[in-house]
PDB file of the backbone (N, CA, C, O) and the ligand in Angstrom, with CONECT records:
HET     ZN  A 101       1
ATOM      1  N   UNK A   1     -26.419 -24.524 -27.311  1.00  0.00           N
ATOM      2  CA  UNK A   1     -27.257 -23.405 -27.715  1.00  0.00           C
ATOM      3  C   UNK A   1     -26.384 -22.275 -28.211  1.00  0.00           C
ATOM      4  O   UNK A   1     -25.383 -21.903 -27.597  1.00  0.00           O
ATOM      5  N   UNK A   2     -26.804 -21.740 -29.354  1.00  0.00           N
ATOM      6  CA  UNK A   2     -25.979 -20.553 -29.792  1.00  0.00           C
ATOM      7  C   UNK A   2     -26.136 -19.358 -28.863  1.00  0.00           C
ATOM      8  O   UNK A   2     -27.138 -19.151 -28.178  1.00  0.00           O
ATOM      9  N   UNK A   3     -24.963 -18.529 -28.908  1.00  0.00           N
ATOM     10  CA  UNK A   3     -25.089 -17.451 -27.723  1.00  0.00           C
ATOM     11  C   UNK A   3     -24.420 -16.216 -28.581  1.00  0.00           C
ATOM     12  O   UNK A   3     -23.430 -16.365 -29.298  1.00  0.00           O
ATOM     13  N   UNK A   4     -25.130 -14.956 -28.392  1.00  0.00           N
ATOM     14  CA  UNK A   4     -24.712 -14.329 -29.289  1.00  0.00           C
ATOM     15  C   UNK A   4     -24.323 -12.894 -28.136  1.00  0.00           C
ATOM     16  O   UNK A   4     -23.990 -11.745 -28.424  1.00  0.00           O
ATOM     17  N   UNK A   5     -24.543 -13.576 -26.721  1.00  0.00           N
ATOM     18  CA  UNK A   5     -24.269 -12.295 -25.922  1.00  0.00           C
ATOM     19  C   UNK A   5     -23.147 -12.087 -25.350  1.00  0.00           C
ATOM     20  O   UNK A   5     -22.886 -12.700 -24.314  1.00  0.00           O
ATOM     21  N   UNK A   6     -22.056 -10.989 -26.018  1.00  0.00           N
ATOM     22  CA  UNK A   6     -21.031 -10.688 -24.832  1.00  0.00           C
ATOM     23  C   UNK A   6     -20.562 -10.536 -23.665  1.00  0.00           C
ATOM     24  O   UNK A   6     -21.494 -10.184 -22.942  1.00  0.00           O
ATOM     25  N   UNK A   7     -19.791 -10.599 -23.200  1.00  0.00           N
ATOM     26  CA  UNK A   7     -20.139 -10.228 -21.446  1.00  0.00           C
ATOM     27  C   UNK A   7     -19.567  -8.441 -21.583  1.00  0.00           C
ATOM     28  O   UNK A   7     -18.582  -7.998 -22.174  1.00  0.00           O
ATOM     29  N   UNK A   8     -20.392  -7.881 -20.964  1.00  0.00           N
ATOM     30  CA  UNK A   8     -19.984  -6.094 -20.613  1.00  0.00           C
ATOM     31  C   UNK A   8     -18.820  -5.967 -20.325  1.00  0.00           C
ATOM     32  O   UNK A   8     -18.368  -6.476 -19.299  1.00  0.00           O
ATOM     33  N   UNK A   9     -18.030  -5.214 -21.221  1.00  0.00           N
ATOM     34  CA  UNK A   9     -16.785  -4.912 -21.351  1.00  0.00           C
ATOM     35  C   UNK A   9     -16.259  -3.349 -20.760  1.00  0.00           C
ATOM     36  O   UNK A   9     -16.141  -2.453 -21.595  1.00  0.00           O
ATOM     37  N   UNK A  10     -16.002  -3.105 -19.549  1.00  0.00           N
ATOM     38  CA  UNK A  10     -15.888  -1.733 -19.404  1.00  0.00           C
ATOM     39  C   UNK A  10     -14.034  -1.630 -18.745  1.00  0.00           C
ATOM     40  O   UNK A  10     -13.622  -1.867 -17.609  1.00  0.00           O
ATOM     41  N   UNK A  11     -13.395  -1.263 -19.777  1.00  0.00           N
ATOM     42  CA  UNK A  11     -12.037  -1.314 -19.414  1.00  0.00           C
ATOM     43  C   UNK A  11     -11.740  -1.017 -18.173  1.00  0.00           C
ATOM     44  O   UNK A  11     -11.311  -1.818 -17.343  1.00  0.00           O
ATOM     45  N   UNK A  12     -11.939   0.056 -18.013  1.00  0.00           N
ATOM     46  CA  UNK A  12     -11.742   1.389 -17.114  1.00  0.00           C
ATOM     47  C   UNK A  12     -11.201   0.737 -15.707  1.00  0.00           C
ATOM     48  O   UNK A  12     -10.186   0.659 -15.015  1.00  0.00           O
ATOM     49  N   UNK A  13     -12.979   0.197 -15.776  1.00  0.00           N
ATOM     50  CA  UNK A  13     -13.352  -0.970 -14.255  1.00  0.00           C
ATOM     51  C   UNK A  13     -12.686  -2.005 -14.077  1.00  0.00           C
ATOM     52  O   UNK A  13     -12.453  -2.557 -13.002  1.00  0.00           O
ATOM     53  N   UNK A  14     -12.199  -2.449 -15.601  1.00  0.00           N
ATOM     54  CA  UNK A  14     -11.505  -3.905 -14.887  1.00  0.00           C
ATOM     55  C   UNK A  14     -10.115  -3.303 -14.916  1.00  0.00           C
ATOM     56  O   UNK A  14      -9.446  -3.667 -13.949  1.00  0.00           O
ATOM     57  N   UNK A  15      -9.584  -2.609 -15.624  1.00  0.00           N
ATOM     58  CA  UNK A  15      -7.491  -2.545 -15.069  1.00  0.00           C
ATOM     59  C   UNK A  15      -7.784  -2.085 -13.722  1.00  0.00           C
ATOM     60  O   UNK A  15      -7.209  -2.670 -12.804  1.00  0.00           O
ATOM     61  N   UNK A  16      -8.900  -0.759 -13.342  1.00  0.00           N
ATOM     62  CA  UNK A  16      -9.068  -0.882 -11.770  1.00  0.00           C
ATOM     63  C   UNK A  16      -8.868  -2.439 -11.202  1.00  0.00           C
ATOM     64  O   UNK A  16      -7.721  -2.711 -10.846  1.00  0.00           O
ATOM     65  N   UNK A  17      -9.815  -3.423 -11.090  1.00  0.00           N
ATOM     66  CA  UNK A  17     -10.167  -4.224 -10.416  1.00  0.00           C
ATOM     67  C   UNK A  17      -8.475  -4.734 -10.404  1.00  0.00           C
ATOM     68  O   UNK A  17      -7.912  -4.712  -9.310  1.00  0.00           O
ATOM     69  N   UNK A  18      -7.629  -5.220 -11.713  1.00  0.00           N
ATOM     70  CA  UNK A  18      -6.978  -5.783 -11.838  1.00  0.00           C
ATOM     71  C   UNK A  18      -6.002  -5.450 -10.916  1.00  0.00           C
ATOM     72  O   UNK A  18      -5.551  -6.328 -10.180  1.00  0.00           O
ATOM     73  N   UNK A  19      -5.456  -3.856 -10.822  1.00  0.00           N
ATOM     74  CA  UNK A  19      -4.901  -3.225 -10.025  1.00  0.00           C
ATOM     75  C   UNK A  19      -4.958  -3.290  -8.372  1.00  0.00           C
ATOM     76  O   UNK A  19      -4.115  -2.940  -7.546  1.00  0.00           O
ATOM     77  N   UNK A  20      -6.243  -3.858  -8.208  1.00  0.00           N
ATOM     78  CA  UNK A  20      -6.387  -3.610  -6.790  1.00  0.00           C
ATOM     79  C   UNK A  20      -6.371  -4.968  -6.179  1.00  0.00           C
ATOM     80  O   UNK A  20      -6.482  -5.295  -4.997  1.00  0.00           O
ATOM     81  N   UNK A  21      -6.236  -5.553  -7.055  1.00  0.00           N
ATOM     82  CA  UNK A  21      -6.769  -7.551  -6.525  1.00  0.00           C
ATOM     83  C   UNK A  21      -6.144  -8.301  -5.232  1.00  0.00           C
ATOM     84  O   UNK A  21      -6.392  -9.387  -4.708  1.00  0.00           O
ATOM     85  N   UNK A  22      -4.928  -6.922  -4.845  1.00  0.00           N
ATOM     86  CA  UNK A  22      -4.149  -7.677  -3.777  1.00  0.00           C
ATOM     87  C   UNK A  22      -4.170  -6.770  -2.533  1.00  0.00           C
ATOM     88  O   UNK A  22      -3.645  -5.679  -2.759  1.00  0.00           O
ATOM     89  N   UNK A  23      -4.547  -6.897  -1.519  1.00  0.00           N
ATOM     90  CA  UNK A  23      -3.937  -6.178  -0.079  1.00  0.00           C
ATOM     91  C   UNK A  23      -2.353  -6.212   0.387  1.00  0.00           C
ATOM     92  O   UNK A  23      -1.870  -7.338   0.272  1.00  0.00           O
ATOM     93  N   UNK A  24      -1.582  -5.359   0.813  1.00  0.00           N
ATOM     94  CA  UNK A  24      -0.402  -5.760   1.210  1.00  0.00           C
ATOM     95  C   UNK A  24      -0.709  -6.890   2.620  1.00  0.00           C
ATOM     96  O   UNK A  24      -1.712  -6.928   3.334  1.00  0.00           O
ATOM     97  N   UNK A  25       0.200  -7.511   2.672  1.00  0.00           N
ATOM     98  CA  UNK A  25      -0.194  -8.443   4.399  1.00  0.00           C
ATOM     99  C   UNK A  25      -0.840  -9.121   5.109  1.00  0.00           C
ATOM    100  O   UNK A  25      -0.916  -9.454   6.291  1.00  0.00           O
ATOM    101  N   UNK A  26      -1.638  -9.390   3.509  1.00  0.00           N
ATOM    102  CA  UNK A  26      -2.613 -10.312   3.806  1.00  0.00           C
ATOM    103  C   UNK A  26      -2.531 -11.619   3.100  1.00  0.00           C
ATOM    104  O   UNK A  26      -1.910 -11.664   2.038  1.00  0.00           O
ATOM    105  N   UNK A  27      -3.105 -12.706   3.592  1.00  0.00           N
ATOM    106  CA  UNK A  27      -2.744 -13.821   2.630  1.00  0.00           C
ATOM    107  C   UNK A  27      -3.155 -13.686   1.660  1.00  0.00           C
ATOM    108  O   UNK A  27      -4.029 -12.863   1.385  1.00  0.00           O
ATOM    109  N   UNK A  28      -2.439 -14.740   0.613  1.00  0.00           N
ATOM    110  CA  UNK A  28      -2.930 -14.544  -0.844  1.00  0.00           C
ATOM    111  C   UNK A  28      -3.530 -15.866  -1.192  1.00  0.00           C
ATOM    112  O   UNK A  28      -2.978 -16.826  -0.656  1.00  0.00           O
ATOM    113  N   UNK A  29      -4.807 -16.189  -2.180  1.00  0.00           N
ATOM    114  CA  UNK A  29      -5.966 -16.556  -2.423  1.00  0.00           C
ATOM    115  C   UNK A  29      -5.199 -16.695  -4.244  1.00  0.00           C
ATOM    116  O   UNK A  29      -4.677 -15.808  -4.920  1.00  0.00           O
ATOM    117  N   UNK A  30      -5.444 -18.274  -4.591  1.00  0.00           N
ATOM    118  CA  UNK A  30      -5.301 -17.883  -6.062  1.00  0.00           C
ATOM    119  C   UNK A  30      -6.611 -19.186  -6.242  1.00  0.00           C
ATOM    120  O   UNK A  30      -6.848 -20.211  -5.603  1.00  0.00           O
ATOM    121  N   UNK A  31      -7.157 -18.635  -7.247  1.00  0.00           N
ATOM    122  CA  UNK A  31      -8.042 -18.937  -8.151  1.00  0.00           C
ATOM    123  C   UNK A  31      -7.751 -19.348  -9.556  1.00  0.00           C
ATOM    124  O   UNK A  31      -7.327 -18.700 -10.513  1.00  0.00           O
ATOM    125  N   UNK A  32      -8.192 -20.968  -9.380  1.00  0.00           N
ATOM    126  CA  UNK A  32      -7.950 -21.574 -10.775  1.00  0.00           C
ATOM    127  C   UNK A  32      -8.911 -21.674 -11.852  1.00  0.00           C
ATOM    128  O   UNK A  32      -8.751 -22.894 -11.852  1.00  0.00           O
ATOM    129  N   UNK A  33      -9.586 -21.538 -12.578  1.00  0.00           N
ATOM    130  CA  UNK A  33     -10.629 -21.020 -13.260  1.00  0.00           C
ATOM    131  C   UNK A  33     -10.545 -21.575 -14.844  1.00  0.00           C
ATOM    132  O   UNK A  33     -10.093 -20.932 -15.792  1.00  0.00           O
ATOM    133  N   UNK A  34     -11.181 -23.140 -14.895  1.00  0.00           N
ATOM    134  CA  UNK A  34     -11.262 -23.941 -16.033  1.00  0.00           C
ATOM    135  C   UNK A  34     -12.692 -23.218 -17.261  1.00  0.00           C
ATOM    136  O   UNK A  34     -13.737 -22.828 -16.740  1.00  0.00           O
ATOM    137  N   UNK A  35     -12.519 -23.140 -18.796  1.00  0.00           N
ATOM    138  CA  UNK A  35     -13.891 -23.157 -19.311  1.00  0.00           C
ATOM    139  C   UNK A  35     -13.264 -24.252 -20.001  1.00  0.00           C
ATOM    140  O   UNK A  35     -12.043 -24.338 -20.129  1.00  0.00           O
ATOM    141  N   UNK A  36     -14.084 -25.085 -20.442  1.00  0.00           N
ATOM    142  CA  UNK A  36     -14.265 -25.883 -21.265  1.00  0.00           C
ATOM    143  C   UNK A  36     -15.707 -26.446 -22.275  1.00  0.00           C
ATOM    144  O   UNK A  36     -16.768 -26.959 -21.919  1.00  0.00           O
ATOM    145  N   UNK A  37     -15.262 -26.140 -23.424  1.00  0.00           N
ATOM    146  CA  UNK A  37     -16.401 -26.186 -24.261  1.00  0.00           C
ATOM    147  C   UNK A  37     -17.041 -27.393 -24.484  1.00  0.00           C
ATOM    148  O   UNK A  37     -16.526 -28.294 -25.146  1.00  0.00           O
ATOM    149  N   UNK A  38     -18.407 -27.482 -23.840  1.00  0.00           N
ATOM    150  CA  UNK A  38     -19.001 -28.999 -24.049  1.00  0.00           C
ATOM    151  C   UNK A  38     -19.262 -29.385 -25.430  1.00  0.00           C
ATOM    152  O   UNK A  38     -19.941 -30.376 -25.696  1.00  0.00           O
ATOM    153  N   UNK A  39     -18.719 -28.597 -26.360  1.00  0.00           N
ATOM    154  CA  UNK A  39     -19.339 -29.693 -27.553  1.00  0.00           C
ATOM    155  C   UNK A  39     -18.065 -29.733 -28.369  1.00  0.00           C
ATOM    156  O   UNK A  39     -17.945 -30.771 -29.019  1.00  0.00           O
ATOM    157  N   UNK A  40     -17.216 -28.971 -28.477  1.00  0.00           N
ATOM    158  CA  UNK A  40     -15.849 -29.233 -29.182  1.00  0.00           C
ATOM    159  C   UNK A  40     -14.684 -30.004 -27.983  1.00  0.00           C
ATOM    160  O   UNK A  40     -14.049 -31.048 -28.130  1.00  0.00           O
ATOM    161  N   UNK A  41     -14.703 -29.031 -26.771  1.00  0.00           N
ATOM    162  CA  UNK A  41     -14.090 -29.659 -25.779  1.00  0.00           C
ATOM    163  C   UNK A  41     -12.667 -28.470 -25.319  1.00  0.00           C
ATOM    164  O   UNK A  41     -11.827 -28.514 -24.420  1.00  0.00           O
ATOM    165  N   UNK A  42     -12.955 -27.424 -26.497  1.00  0.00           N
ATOM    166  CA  UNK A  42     -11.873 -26.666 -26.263  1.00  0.00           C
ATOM    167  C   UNK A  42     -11.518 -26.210 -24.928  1.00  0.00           C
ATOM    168  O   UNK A  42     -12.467 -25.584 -24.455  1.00  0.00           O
ATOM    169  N   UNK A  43     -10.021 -26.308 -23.726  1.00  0.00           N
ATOM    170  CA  UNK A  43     -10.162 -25.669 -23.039  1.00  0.00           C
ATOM    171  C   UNK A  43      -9.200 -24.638 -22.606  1.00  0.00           C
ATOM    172  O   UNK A  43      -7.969 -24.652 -22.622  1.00  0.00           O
ATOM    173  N   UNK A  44     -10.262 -23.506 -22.114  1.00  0.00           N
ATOM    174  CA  UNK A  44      -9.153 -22.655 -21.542  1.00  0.00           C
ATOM    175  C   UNK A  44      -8.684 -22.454 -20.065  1.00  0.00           C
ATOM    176  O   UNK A  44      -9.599 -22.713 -19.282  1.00  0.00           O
ATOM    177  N   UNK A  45      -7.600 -22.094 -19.496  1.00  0.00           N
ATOM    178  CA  UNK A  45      -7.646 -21.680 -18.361  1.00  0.00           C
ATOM    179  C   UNK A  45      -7.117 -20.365 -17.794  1.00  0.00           C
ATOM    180  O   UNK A  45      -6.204 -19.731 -18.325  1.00  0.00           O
ATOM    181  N   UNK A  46      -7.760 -19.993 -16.664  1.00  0.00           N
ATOM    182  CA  UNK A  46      -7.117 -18.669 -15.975  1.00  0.00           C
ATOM    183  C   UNK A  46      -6.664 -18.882 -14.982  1.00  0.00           C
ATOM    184  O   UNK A  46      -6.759 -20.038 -14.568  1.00  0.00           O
ATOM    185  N   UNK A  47      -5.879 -17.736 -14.043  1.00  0.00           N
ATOM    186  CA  UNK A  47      -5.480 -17.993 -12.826  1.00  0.00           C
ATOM    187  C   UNK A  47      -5.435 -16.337 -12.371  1.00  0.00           C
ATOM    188  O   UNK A  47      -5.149 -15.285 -12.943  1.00  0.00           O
ATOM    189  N   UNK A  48      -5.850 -16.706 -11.116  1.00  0.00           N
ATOM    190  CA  UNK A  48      -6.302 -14.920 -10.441  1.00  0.00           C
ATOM    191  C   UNK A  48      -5.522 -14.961  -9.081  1.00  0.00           C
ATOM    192  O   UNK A  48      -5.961 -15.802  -8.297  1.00  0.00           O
ATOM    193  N   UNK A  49      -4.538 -14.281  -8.678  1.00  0.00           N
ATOM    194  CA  UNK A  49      -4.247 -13.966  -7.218  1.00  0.00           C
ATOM    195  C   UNK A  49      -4.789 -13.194  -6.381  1.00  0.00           C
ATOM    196  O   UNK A  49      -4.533 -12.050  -6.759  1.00  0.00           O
ATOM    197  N   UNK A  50      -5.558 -13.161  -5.202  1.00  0.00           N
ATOM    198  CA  UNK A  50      -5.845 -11.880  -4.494  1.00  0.00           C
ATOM    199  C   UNK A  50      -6.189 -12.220  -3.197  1.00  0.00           C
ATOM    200  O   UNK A  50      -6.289 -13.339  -2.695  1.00  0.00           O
ATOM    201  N   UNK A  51      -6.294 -11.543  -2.900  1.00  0.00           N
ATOM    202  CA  UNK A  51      -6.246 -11.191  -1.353  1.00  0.00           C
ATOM    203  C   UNK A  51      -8.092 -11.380  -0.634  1.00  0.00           C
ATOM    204  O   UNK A  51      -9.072 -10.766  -1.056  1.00  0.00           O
ATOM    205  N   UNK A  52      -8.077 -12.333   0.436  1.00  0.00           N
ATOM    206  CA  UNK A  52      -9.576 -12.443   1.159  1.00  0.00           C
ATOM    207  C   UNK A  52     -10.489 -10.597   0.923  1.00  0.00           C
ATOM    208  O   UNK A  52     -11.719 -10.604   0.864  1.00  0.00           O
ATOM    209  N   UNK A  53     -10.020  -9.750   0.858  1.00  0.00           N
ATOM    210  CA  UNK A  53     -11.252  -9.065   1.137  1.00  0.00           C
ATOM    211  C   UNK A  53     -11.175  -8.353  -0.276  1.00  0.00           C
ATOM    212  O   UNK A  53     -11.514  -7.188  -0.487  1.00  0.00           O
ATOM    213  N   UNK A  54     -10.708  -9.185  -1.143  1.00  0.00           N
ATOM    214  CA  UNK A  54     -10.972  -8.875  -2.639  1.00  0.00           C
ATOM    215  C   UNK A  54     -12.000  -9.944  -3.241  1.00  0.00           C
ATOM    216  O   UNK A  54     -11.865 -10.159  -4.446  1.00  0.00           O
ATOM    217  N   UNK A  55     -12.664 -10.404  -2.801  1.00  0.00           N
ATOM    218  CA  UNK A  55     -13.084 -11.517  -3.172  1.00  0.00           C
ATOM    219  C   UNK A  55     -14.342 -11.206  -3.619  1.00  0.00           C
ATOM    220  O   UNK A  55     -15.021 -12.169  -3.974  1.00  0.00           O
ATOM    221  N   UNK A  56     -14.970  -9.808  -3.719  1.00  0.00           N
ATOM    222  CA  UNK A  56     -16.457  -9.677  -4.483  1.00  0.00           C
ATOM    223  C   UNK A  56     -15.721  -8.872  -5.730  1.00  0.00           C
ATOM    224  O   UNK A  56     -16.392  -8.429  -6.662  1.00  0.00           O
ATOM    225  N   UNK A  57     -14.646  -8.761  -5.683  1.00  0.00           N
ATOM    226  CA  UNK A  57     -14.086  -8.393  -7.286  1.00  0.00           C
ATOM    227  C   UNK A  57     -14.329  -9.373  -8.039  1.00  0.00           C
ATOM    228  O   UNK A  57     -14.968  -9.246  -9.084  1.00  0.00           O
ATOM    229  N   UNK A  58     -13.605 -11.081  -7.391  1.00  0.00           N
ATOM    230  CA  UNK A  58     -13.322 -11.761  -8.375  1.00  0.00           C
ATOM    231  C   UNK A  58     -14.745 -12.314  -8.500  1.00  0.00           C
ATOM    232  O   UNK A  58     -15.155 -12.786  -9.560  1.00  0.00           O
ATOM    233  N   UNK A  59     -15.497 -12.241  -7.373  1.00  0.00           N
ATOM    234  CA  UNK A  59     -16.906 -13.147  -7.700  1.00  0.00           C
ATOM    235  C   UNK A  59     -17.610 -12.085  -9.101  1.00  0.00           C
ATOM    236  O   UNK A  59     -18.253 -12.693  -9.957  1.00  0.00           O
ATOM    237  N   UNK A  60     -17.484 -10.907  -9.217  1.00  0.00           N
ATOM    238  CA  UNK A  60     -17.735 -10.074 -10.452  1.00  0.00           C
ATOM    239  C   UNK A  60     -16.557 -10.366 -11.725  1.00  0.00           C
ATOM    240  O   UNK A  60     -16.888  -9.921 -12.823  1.00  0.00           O
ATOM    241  N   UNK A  61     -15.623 -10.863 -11.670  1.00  0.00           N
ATOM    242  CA  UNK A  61     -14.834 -11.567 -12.445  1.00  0.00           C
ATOM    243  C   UNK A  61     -15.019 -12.745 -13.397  1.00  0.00           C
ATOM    244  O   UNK A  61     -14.831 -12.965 -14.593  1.00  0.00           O
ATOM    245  N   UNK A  62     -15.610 -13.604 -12.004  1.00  0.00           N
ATOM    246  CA  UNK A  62     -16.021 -14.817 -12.471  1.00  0.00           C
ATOM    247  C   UNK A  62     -17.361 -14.991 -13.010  1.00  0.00           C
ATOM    248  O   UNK A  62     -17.610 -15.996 -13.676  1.00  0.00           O
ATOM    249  N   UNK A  63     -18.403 -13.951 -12.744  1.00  0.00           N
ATOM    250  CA  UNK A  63     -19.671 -13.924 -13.647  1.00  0.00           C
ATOM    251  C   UNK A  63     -19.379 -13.552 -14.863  1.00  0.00           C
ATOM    252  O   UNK A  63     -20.069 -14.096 -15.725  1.00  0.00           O
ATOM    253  N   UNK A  64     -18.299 -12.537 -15.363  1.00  0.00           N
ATOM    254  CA  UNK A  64     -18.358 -12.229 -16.472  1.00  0.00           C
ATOM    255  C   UNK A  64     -17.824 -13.260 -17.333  1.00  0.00           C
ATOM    256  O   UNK A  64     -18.435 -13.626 -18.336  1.00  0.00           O
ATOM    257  N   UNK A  65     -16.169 -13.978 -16.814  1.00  0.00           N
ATOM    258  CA  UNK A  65     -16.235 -15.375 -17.313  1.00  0.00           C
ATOM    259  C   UNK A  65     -17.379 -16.117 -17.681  1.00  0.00           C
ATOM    260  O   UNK A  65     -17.348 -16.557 -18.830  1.00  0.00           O
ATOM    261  N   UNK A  66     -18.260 -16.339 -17.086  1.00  0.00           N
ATOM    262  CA  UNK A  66     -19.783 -17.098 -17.122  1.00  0.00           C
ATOM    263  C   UNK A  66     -20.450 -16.894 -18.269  1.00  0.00           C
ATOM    264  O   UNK A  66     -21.243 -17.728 -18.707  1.00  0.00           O
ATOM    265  N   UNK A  67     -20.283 -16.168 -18.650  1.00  0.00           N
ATOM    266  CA  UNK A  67     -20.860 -15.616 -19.725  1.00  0.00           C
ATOM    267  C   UNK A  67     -20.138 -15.863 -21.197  1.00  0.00           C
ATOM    268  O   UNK A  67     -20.820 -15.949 -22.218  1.00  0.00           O
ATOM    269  N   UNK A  68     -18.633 -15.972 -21.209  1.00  0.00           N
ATOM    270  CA  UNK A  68     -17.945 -16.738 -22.541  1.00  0.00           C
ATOM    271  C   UNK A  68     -18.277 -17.776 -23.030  1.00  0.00           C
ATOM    272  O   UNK A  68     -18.559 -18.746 -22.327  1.00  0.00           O
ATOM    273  N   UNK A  69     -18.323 -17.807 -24.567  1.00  0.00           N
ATOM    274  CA  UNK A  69     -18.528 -18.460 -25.594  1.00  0.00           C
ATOM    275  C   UNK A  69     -17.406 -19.412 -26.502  1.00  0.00           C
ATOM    276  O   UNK A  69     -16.792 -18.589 -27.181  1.00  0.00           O
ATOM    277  N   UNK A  70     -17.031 -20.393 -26.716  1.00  0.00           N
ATOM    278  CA  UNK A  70     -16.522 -21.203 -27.066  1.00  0.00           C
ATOM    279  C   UNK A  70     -15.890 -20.197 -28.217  1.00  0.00           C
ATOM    280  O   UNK A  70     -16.765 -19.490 -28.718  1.00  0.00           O
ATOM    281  N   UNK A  71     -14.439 -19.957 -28.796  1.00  0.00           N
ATOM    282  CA  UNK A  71     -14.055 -19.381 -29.586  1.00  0.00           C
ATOM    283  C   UNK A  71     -14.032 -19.967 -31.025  1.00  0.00           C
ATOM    284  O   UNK A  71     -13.797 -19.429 -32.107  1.00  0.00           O
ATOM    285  N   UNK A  72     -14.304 -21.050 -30.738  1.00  0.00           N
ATOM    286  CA  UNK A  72     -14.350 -22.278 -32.811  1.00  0.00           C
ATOM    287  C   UNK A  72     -15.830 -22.457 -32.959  1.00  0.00           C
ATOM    288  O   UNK A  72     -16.416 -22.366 -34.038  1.00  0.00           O
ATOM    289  N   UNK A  73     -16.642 -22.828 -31.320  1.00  0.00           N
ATOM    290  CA  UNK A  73     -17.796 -23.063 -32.470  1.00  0.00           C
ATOM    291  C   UNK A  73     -19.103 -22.492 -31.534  1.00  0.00           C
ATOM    292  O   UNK A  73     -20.258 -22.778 -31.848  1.00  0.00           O
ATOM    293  N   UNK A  74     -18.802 -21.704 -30.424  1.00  0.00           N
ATOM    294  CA  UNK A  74     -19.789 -20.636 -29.904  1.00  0.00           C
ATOM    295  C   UNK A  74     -20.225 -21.394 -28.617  1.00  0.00           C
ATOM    296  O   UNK A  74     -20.805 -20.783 -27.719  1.00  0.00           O
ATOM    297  N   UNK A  75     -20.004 -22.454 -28.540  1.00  0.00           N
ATOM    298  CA  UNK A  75     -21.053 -23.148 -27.542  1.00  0.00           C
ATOM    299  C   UNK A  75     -20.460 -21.891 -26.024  1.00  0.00           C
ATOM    300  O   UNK A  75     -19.461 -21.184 -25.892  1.00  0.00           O
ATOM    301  N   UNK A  76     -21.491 -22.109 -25.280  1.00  0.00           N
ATOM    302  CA  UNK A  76     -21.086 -21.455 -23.901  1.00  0.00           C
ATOM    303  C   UNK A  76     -20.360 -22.558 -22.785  1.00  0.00           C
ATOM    304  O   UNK A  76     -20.795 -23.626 -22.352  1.00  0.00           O
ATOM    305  N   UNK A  77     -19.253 -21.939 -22.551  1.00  0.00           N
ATOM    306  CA  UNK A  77     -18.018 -22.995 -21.670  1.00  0.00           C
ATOM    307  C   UNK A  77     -18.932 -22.868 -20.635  1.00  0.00           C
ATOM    308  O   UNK A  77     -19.747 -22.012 -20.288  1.00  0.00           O
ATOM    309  N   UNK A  78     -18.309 -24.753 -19.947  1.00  0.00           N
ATOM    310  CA  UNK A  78     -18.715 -25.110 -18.696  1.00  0.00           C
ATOM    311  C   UNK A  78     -17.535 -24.222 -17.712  1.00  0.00           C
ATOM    312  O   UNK A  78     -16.338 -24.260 -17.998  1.00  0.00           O
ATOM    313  N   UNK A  79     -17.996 -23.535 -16.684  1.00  0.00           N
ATOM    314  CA  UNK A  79     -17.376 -23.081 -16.063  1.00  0.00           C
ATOM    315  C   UNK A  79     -16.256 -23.671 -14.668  1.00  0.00           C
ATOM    316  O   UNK A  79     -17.076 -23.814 -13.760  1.00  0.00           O
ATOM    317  N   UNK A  80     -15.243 -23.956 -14.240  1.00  0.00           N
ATOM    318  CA  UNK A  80     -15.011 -24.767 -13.184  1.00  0.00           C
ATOM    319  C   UNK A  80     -13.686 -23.812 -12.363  1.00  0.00           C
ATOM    320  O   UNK A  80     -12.660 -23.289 -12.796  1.00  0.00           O
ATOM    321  N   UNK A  81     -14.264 -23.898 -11.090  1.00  0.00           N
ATOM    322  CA  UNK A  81     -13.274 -22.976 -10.376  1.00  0.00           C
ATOM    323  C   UNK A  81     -12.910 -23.751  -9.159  1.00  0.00           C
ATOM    324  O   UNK A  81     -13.568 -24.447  -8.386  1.00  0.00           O
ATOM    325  N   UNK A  82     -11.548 -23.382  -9.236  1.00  0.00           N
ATOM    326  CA  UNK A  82     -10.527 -24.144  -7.506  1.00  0.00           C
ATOM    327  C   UNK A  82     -10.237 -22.823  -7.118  1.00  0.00           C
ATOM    328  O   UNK A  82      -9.906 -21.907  -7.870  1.00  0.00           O
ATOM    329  N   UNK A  83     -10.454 -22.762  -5.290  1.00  0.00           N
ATOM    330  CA  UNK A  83      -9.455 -21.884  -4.818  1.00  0.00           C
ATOM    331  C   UNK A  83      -8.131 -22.424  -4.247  1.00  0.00           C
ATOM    332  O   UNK A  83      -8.333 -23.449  -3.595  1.00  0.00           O
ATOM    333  N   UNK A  84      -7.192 -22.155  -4.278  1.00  0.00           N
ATOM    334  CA  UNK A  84      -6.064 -22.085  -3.441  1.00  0.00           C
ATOM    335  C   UNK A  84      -5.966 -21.494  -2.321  1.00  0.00           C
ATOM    336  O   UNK A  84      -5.488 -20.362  -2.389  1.00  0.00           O
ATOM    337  N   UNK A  85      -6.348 -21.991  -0.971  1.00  0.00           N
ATOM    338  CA  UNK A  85      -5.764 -21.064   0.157  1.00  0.00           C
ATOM    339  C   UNK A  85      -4.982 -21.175   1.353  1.00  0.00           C
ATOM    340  O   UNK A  85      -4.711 -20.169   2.009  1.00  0.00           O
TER     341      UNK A  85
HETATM  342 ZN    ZN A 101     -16.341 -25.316 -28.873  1.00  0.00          ZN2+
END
């Protein structure tokens, strides 16, 4: 299905988020984070480090991921996430 909606882009909020993603002394949490486009197949990947009581950052992270569009031919990527802990 064609998708013509961006995901909300508010800088400000995310170098915050980005900035804060880690606690000192606490274990660290990495997040592997596959899209892959079901109809070309293109894929990308991310990787996020942070800390257990950062973890409604990245779940607001990972919705906005949710929302990307295949960069060659629009389709909306299947989303696939591992944690590391
Ligand atoms: Zn594609």
């Amino acid at each position: 299905m064609p998708v013509d909606s961006k995901p909300l882009a508010d800088d400000d909020q995310k170098k915050q988020e980005e900035l804060s993603l880690i606690s000192e002394g606490l274990p660290l949490i990495t997040a592997k984070i596959t899209l892959q486009c079901p109809n070309c197949h293109r894929t990308r990947r991310f990787r996020n480090t942070f800390t257990g009581d950062k973890i409604d950052l990245i779940l607001v992270s990972i919705k906005i991921i949710d929302w990307l569009s295949c960069d060659d031919c629009g389709f909306l990527y299947n989303t696939g996430i591992e944690f590391e802990i």
